[in-house]
Structure formats: structure tokens, C-alpha cells
C-alpha positions, 0 to 999 in steps of 0.5 A, a space after each residue: 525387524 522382520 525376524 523379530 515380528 515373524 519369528 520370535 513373536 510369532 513364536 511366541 504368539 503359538 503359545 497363548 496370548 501376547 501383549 507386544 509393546 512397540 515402544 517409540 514405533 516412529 522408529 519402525 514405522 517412520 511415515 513414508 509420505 514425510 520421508 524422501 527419497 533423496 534424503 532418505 534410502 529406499 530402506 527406510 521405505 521397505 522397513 516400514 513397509 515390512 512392519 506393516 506385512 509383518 503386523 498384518 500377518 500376526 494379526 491375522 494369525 494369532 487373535 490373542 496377540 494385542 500390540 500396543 505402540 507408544 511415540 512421543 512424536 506422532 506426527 512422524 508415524 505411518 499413517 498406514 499404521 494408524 490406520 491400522 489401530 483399533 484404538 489411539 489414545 493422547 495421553 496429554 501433559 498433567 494439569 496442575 493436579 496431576 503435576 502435583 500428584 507425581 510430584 509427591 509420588 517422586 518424592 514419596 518413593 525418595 523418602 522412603 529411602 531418605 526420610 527428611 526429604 518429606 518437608 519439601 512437600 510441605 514447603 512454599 518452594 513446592 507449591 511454587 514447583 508445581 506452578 512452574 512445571 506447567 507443560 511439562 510431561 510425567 517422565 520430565 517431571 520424575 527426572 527433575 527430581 532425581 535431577 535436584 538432587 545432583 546440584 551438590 555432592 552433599 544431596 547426591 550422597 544423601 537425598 535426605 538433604 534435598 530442598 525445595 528451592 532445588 526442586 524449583 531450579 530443577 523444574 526451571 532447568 525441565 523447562 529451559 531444556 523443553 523450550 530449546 526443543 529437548 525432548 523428553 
């Protein structure tokens, strides 16, 4: 990671400006106070901390550099690393609106390619789909469309023929795997 941070961005940082996405960064900077030792090696302890020297450095060095770090488990992060951030956003789950919205979108872009898919929108079978997916995340809500249209070898060869009610059992299936602890 070291390598990475100081060689190839830095590299690349020389350059012009950088935007570096640390995507799942609970992964490179795991949150030390949690961590212990016994469980856990030393090196997982001098990972996060080379993160931190190596984030430090480029920031210091290269101004144009703009680092932005994702985590679908916050609470695992370093706190040094927050700590660090100019900015923190939550991005919470959809309200029934945007549920909606992504809904369709999904299903605009499967429709597109399989045009009789368009009367789920249409149906009492979404509406319901929506209701049901309350809690539930966008990517979570984009795979249990793509997910309805497994249930039969006829949809999975052609989307066109994906129904509402597949959709519903999809959405019921996101939120089963949600509540069993399934992360998205």
C-alpha cells in the first residue's frame, strides 16, 4: 500500500491534479483502538499506520491531489483517518421517493434493451415493491432487479418477460439477506 501511495499516485500526482478514490478504505485503515493485538498482527496496526504517513505525504506534497474514501462500515474506520477528512458525508438509505426513482431508473435501463419489461412500473406489483423495500440501499435495490429476472430460465433469457410479483419476491429476498446480517 505503501508502494501504491508513494510511488504510483505520487506519480501520478506530479502530473496535474489527482482525484484518488479509497473505495472500502476500512480495509487500509482498519480502526487500531478496535483491533487487538492478540487477535490481530502487529501488521494490521503498521498497515493503517503506513496509510496515514503515506496520505500525510501526499497531502502535504501535492495540493491538487483530492482523495476521496467510501465504506459501507464506518464505525470500523481509524479514527486518525476521520480525523484527517476535510469532509464526511452519510449517505442514508432512499425514502420512499428515491426507492421509486431507482426502481424505475433499473428498470428504464432493462427496458431499453427488453421493451415489454416497461408494464411492471405500471403495475399494483411495483407500487408494492417499493413499499417493501423500505431500508433497503441503491445498489441493494439495483441487484434485486437484476436478481428477479433469475427466478426462471424464460426471464433470464429474456428480461422482457420479468413480472412485478418477481420483483416483489426479489425485494422480499434483499430484505431477508439485509436482516440476516447480509451486507450490501
Amino acid at each position: 500500500m505503501r508502494r501504491l501511495l508513494q510511488e504510483t499516485v505520487a506519480d501520478r500526482a506530479a502530473m496535474g491534479p489527482v482525484v484518488l478514490l479509497l473505495d472500502e478504505v476500512e480495509t487500509l485503515a482498519a480502526d487500531r483502538y478496535r483491533l487487538s493485538l492478540e487477535a490481530n498482527p502487529i501488521d494490521v496496526h503498521r498497515a493503517t499506520d503506513a496509510v496515514l504517513a503515506s496520505l500525510d505525504d501526499l497531502a502535504r506534497r501535492f495540493p491538487s491531489l483530492l482523495v476521496l474514501a467510501t465504506s459501507n462500515f464506518p464505525e470500523a474506520v481509524d479514527a486518525a483517518l476521520l480525523s484527517r477528512a476535510d469532509l464526511i458525508e452519510t449517505i442514508a438509505v432512499p425514502n420512499r421517493e428515491g426507492i421509486e426513482m431507482i426502481l424505475r431508473d433499473t428498470l428504464s435501463a432493462l427496458t431499453d434493451e427488453w421493451p415489454p419489461a416497461t408494464t411492471i412500473v405500471a403495475s399494483p406489483d411495483f407500487a408494492q415493491a417499493v413499499g417493501l423495500a423500505q431500508g433497503l440501499d441503491g445498489r441493494q435495490l439495483r441487484k434485486a432487479v437484476i436478481a428477479a429476472c433469475a427466478f426462471d430460465t424464460a426471464t433470464a433469457l429474456d428480461p422482457g418477460k420479468l413480472t412485478g410479483a418477481a420483483l416483489v419476491r426479489s425485494i422480499q429476498q434483499a430484505q431477508a439477506a439485509a436482516h440476516l446480517g447480509g451486507r450490501p
